[in-house]
MIKELO-522048 format. One record per residue: x negated, y, z negated of N, C-alpha, C, CB in turn; residue in three letters. Coordinates in steps of 0.2 Angstrom, whole numbers, padded with zeros to 4 digits, always signed. Each point is the difference from the previous one (the first is absolute). Glycine has a CB too. Layout:
<rs>
XYZXYZXYZXYZALA
...
</rs>
This chain:
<rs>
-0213-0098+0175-0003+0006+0000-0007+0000-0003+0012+0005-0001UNK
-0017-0003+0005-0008+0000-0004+0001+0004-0007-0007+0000+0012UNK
+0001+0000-0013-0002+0001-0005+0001+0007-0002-0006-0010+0002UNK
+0002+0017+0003+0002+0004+0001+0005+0004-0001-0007-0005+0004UNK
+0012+0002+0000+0007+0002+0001+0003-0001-0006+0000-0003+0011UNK
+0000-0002-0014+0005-0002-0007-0005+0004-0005+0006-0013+0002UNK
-0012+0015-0001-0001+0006-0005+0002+0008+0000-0009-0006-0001UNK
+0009+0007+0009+0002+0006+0003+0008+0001-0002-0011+0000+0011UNK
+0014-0005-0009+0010+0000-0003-0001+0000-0007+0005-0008+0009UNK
-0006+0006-0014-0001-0001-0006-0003+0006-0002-0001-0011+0000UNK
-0005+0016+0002+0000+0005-0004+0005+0006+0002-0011-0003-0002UNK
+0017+0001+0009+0003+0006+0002+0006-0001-0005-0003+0001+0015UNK
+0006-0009-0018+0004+0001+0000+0001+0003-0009+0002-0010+0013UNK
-0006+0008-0015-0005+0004-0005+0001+0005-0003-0006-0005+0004UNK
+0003+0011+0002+0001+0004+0000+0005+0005+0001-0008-0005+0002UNK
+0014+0000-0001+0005+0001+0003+0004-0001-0006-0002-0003+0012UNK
+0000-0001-0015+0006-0003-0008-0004+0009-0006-0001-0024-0001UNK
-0005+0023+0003-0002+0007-0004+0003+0005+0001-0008-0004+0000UNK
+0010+0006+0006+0002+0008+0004+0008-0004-0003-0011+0006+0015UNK
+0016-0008-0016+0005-0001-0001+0001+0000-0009+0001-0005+0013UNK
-0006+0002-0016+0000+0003-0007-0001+0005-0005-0001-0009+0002UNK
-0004+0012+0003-0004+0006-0003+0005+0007+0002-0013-0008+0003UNK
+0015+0005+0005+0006+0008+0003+0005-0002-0001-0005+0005+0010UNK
+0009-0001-0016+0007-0004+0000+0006+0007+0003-0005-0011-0013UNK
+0005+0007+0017+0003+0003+0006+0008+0000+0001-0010-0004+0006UNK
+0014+0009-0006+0008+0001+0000+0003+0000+0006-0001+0005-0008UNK
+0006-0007+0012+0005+0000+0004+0003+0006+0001+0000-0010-0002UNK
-0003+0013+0007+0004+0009-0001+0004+0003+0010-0014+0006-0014UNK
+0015-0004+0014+0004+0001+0009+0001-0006+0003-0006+0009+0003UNK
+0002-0011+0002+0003-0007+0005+0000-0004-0003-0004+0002+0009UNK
-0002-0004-0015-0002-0003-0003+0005-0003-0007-0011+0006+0006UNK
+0013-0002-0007+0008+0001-0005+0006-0005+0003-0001+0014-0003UNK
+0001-0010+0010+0004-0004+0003-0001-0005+0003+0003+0006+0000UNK
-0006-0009+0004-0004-0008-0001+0002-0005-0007-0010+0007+0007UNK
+0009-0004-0013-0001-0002-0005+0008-0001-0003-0013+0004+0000UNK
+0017+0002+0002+0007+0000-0002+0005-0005+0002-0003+0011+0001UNK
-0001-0011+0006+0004-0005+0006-0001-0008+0000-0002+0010+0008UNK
-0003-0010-0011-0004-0007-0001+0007-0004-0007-0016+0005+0003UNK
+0014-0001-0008+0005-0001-0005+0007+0001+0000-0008+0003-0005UNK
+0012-0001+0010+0005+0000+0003+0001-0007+0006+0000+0014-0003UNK
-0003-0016+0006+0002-0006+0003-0004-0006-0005+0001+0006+0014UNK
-0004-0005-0019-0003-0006-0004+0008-0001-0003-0014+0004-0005UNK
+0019+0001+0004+0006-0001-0004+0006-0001+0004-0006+0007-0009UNK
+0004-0009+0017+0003-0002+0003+0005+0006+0003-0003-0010-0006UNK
+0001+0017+0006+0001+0005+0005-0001-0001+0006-0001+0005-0006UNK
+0006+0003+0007-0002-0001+0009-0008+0004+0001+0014+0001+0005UNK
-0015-0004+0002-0008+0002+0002-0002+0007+0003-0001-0011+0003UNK
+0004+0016-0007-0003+0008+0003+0005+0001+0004-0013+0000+0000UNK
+0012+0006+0001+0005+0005+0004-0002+0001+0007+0002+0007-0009UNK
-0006-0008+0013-0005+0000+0005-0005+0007+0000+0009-0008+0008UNK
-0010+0009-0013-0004+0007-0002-0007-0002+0002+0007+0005-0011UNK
-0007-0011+0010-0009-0002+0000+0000-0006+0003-0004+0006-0012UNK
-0003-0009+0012+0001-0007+0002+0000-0006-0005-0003+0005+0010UNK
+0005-0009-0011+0001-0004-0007-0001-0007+0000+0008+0007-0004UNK
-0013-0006+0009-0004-0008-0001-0005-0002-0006+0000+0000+0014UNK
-0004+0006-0018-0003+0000-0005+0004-0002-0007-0006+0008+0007UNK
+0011-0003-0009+0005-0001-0003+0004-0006+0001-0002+0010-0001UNK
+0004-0015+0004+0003-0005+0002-0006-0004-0002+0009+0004+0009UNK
-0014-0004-0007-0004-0007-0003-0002+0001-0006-0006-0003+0010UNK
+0004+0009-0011+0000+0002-0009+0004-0004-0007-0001+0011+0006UNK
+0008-0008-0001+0008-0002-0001-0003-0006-0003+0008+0005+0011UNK
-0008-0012-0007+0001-0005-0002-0006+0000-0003+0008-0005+0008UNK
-0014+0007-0011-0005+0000-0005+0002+0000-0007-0007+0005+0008UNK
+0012+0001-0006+0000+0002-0006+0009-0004-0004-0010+0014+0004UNK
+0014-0018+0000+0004-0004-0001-0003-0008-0002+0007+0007+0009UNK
-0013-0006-0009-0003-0008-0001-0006+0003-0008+0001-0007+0018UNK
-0004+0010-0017-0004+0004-0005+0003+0004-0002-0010-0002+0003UNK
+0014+0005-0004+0004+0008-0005-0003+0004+0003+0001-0002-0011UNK
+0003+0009+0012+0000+0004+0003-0004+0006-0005+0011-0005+0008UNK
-0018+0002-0009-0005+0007-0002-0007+0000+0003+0006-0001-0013UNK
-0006+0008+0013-0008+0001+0003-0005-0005+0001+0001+0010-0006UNK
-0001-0013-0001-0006-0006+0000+0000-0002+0007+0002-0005-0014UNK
+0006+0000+0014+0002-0006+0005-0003+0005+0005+0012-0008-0004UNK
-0009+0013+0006-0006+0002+0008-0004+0001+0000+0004+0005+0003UNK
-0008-0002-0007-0007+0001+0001-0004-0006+0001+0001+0009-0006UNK
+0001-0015+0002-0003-0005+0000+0001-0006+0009+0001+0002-0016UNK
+0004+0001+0017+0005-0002+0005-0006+0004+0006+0014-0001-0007UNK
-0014+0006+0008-0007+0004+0004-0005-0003-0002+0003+0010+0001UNK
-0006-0011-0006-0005-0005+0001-0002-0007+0000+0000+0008-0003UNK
+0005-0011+0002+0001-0007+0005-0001+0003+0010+0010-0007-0011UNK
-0007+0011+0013+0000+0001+0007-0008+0002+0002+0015+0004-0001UNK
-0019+0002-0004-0003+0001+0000-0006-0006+0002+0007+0010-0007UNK
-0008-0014+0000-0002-0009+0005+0001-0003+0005+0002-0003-0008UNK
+0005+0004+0009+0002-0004+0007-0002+0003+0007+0009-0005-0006UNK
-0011+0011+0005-0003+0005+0003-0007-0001+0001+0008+0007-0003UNK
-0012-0007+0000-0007-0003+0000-0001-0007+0003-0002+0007-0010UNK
+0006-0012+0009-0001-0008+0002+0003+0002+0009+0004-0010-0016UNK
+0002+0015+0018-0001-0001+0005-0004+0006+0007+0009-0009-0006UNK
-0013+0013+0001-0003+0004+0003-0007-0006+0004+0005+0012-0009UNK
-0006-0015+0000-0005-0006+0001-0002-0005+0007+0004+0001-0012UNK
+0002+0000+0011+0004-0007+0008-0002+0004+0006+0015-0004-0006UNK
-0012+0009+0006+0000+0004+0007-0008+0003-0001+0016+0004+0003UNK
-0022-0003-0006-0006+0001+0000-0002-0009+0004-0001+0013-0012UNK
+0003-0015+0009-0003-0007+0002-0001+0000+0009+0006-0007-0012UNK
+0002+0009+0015+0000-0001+0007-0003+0006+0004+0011-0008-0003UNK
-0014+0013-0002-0004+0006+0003-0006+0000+0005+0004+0002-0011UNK
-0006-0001+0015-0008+0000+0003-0004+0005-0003+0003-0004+0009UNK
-0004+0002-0014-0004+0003-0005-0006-0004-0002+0009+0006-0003UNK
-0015-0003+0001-0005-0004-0003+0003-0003-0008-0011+0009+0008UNK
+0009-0009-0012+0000-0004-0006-0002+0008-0004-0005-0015+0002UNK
+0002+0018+0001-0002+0007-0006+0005+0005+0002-0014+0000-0001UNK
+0017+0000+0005+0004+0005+0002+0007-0003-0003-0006+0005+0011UNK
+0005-0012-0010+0009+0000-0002-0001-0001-0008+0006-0008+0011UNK
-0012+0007-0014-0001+0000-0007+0003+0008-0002-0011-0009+0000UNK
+0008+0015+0001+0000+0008+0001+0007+0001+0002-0011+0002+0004UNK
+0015-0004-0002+0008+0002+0003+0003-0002-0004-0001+0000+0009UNK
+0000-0006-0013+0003-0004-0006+0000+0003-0007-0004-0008+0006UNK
+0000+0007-0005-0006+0007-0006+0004+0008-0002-0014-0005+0009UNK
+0014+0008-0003+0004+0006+0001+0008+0001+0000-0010+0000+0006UNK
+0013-0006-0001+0007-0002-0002+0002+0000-0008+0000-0007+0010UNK
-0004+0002-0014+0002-0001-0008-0002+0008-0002-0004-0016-0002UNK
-0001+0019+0003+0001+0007-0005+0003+0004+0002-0009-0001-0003UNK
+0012+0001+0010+0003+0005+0003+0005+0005-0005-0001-0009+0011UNK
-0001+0014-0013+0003+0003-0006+0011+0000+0001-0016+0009-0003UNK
+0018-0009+0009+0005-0001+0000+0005-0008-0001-0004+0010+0007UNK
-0002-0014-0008+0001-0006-0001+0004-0002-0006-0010+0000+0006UNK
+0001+0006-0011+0004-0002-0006+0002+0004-0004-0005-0008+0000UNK
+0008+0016+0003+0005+0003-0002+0005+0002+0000-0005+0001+0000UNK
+0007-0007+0006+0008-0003-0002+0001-0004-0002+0002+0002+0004UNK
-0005-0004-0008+0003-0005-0004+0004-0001-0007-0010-0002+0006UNK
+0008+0009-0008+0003+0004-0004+0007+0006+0003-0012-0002-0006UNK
+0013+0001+0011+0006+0004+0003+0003-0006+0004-0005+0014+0002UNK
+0014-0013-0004+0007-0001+0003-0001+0001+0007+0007+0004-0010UNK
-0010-0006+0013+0004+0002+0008-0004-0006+0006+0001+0016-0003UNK
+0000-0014+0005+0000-0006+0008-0005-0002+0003+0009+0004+0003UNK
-0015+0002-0002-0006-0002+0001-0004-0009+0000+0002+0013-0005UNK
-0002-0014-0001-0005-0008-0001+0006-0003+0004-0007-0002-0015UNK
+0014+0001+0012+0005-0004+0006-0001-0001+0007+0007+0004-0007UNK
-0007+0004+0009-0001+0000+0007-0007-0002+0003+0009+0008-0001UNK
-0014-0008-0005-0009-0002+0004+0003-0006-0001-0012+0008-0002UNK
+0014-0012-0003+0002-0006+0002+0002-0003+0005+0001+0002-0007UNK
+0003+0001+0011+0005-0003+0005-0004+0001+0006+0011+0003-0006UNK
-0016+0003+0007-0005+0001+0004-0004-0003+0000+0003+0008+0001UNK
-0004-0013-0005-0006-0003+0000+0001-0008+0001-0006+0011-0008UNK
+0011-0012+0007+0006-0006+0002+0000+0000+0007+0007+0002-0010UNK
-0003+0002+0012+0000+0000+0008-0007-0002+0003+0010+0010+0001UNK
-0018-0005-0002-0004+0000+0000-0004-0007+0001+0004+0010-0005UNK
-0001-0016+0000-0004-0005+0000+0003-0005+0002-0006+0004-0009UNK
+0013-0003+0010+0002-0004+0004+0000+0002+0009+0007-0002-0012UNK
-0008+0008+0013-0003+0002+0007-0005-0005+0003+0001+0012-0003UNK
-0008-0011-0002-0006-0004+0000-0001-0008+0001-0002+0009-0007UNK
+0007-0011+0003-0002-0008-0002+0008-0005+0008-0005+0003-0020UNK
+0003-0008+0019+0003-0003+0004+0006-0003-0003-0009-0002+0005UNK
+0015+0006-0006+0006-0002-0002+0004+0000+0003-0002+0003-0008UNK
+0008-0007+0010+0004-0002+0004+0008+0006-0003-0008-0016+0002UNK
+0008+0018+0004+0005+0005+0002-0001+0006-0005+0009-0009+0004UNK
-0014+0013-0004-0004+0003-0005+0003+0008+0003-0012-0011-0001UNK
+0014+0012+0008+0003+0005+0001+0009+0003-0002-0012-0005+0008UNK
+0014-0004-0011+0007+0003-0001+0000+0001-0007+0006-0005+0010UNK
-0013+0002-0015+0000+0002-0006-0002+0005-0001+0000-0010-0003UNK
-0006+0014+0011-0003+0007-0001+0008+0004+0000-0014-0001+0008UNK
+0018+0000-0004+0007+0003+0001+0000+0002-0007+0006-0007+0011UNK
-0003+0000-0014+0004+0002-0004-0003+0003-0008+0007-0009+0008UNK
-0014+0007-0009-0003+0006-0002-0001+0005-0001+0000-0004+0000UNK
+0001+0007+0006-0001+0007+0003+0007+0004-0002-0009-0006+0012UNK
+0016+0002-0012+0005+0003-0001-0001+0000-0009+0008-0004+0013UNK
-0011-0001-0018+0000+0003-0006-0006+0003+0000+0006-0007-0004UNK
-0009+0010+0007-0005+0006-0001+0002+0008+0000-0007-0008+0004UNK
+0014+0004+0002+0005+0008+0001+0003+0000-0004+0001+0002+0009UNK
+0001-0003-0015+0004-0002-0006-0004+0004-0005+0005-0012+0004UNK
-0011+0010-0002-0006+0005-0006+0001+0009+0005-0014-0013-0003UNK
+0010+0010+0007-0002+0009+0006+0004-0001+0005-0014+0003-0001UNK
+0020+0001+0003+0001-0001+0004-0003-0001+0008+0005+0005-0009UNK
-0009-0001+0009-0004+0002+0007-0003-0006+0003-0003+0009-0004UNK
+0004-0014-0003-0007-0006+0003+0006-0006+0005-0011-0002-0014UNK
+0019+0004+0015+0003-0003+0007-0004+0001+0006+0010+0002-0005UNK
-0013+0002+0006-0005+0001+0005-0006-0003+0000+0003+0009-0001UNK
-0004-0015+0000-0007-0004-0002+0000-0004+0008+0001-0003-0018UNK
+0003+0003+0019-0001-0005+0008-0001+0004+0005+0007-0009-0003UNK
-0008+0017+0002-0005+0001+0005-0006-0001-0001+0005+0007+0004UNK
-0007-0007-0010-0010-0002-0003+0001-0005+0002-0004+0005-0012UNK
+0007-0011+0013-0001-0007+0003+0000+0001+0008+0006-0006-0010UNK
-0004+0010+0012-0001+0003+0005-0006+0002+0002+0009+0002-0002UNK
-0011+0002+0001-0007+0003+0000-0005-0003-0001+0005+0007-0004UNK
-0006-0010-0003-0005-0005-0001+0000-0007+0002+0000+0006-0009UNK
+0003-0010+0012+0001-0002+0006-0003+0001+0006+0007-0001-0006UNK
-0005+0007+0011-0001+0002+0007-0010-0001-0003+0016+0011+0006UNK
-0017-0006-0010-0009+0001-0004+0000-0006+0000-0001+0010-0008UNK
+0002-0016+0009-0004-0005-0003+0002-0004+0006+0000+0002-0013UNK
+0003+0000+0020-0001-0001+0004+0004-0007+0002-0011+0009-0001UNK
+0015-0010+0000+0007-0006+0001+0002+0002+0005+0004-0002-0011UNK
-0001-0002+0013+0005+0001+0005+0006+0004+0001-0003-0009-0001UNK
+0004+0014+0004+0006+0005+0000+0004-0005-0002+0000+0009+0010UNK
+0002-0013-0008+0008-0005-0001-0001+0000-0006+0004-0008+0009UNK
-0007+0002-0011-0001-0002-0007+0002+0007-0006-0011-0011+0006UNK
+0005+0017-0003+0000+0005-0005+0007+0002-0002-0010+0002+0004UNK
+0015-0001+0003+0007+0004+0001+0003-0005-0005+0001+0006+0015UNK
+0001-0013-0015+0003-0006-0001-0001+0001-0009-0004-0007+0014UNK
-0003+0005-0017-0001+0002-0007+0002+0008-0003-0010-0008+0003UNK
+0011+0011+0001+0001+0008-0003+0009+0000+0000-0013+0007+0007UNK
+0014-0008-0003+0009-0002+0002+0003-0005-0006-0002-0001+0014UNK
-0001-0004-0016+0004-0003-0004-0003+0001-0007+0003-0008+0008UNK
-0009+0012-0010+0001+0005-0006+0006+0005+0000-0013-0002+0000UNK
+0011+0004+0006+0005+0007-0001+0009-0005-0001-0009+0012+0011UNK
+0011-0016-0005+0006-0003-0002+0003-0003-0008-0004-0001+0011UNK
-0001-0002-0015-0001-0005-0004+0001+0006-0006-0008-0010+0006UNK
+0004+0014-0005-0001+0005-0007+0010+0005+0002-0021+0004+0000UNK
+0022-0003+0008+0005+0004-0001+0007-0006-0003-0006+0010+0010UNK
+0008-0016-0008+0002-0004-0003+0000+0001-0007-0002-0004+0008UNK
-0005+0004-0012+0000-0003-0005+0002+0007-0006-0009-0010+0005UNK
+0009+0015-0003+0003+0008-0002+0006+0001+0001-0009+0004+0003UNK
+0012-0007+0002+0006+0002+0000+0008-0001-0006-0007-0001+0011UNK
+0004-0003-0014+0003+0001-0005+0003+0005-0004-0007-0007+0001UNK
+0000+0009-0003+0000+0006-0003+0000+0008+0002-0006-0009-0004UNK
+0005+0009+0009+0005+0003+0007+0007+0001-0001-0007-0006+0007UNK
+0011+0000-0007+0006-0001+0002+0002+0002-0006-0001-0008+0008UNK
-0001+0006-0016+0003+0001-0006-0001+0010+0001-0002-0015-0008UNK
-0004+0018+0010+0001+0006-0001+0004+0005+0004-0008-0003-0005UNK
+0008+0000+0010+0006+0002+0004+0006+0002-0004-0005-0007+0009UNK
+0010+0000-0010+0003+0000-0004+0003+0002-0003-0002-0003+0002UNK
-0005+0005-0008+0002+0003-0007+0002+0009+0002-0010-0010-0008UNK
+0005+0013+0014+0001+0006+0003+0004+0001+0005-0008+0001-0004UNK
+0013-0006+0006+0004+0000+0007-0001+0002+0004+0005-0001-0005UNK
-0015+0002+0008-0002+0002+0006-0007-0003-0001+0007+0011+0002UNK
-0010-0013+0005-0007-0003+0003-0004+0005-0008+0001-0001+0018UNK
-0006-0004-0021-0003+0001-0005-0007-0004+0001+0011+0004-0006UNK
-0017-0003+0005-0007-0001-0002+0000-0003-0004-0002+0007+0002UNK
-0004-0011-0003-0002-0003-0007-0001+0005-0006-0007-0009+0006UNK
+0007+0014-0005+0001+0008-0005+0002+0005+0002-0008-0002-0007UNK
+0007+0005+0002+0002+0008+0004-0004+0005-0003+0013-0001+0002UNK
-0021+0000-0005-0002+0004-0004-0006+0003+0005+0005-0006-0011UNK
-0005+0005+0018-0003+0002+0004+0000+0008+0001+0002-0012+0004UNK
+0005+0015-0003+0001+0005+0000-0002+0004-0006+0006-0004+0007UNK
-0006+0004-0013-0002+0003-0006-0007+0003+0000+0007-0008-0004UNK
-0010+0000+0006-0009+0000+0001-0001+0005+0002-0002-0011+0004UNK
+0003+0012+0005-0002+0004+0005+0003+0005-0003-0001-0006+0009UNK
+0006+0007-0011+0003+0008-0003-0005+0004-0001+0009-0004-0005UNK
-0011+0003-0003-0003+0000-0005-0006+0001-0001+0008-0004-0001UNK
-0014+0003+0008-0007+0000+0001+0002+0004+0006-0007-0012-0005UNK
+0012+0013+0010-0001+0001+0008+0004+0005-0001-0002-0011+0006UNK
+0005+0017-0010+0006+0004+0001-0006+0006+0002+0013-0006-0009UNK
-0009+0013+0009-0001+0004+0004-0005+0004-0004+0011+0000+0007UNK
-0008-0002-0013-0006+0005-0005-0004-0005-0004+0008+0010-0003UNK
-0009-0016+0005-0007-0003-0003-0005+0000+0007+0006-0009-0010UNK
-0011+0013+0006-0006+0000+0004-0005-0003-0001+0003+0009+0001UNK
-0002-0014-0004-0006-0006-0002+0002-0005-0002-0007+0006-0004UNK
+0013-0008+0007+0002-0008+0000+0001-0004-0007-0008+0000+0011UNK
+0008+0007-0016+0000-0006-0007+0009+0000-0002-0015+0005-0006UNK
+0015-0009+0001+0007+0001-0003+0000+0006-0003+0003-0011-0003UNK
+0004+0012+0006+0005+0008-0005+0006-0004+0002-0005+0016+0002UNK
+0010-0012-0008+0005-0003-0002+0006+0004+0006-0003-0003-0015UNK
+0006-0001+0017+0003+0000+0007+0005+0006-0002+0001-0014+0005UNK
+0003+0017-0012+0003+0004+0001-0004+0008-0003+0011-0012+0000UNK
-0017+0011+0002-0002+0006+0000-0002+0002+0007-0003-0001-0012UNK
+0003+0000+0014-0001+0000+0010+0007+0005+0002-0005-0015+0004UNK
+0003+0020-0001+0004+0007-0001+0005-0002+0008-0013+0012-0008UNK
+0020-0010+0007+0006-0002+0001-0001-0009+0003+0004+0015+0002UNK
-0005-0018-0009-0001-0008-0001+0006-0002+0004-0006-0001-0012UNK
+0007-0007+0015+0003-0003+0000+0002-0003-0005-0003+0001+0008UNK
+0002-0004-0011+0005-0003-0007+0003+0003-0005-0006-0007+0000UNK
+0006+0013+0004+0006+0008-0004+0007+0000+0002-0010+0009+0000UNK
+0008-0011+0008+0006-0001+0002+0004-0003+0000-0003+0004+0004UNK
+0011-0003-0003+0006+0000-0003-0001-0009+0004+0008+0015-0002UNK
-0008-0014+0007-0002-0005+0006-0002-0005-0002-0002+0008+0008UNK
-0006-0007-0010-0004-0005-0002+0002-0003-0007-0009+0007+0006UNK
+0013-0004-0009+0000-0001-0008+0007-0006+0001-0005+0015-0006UNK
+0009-0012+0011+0006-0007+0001+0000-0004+0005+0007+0007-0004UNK
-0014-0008+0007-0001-0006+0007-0002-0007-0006-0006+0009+0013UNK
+0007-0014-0008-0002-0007-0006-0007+0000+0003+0012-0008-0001UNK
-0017+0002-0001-0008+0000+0000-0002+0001+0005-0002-0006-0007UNK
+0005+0002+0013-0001+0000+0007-0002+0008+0004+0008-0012-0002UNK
-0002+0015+0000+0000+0005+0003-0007+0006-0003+0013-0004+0002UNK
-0011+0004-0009-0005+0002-0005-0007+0000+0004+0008-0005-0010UNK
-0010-0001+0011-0006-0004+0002-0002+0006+0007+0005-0015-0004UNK
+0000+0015+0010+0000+0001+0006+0000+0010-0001+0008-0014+0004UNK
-0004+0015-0007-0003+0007-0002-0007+0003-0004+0011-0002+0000UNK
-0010-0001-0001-0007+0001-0003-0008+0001+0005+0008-0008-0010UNK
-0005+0000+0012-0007-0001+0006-0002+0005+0007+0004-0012-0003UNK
+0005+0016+0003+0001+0006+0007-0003+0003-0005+0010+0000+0009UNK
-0009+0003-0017-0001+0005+0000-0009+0001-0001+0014+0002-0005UNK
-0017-0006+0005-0006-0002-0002-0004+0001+0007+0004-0009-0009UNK
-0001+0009+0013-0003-0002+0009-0002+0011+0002+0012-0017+0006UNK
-0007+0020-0010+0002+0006+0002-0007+0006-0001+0013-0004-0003UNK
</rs>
């Protein structure tokens, strides 16, 4: 890494140990829970109810089983990732067509990027997940051998973070056909992400199935989401608390005795209405 660069990482990461001692920051909503969950599988629990998704809390998990399960251990734990985020943004500017001033500037901007280092001081999944995107990323770039079944199977722990990102092998898709490859080759690469990543999920699939004795998700906190920004009386997309939404769903008798799955699925009709 020039010279440049290891100054530009060094004053983010800096800046980043500062914004975590200076904002001392509490664990409160998702964030609680994350944190709750972490400390429950550190002690060798089970891994969540399928309310959310708990790939954060699962690697936390074992952070906080090997360092103790306090704030410190995470935060510092984000800012290690926070590093390994700069060394391989670094990597994949390198394979950029970019001048030397532009990729200086994008580097430059990455490290200050104020979401960078305002999580670093918050519980949640964010730095994990740019991690993992930026992982797939530099192994896209460089010449690694079977690089698509390790894109696979990264791609299923990113859905472990965000659900959504099981979808990543149509961007390989996409970005591919754009860059002007071969249909085959392109279909061929996209196919064994998508196979690899669904393989490599089903796991976790299968145990939630189980636990709810019907087809289940990597969570079920989808429906909530959409509730709660998308219902009939929010007119600006922000949070309100689901059981002020006039003849709510999570009043009824219905909703109140279905297990998560269903929960989930209700929610998401009542959300569409």
């Amino acid at each position: 890494m020039e010279k440049y660069y290891r100054k530009a990482a060094l004053f983010g990461i800096l800046m980043s140990i500062l914004w975590v001692l200076l904002v001392n920051t509490q664990p409160f909503s998702d964030f609680a829970y994350y944190d709750g969950l972490a400390r429950q599988i550190a002690a060798g629990g089970p891994w969540g109810d399928t309310y959310t998704s708990v790939g954060y809390p699962v690697v936390l998990g074992l952070v906080y089983r090997i360092f103790g399960s306090s704030l410190a251990a995470a935060k510092i734990f984000n800012l290690t990732l926070t590093f390994v985020n700069y060394v391989l943004f670094y990597k994949i500017l390198k394979k950029a067509d970019l001048s030397e001033k532009r990729r200086k500037f994008t580097y430059g901007l990455f490290v200050v990027f104020p979401s960078n280092i305002f999580y670093n001081s918050i519980l949640a999944g964010e730095i994990l997940f740019t991690a993992i995107l930026l992982l797939i990323t530099f192994l896209y770039f460089y010449d690694v051998k079977h690089k698509y079944i390790l894109i696979g199977v990264l791609t299923a722990a990113g859905a472990m973070v965000k659900p959504f990102f099981l979808g990543f092998f149509l961007l390989v898709f996409i970005v591919e056909l754009c860059f002007k490859m071969k249909f085959s080759a392109v279909l061929k690469h996209s196919i064994i992400v998508f196979i690899i990543s669904a393989v490599a999920i089903s796991p976790w699939l299968y145990r939630n199935t189980r636990l709810l004795g019907q087809f289940t998700f990597i969570s079920n906190n989808g429906g909530i989401v959409l509730y709660v920004n998308n219902n009939s009386q929010n007119r600006y997309g922000l949070w309100m608390d689901a059981r002020n939404v006039r003849n709510s769903v999570v009043k009824k008798t219905e909703y109140i005795n279905a297990n998560a799955t269903d929960k989930n699925k209700m929610l998401s009709r009542a959300a569409r209405k």
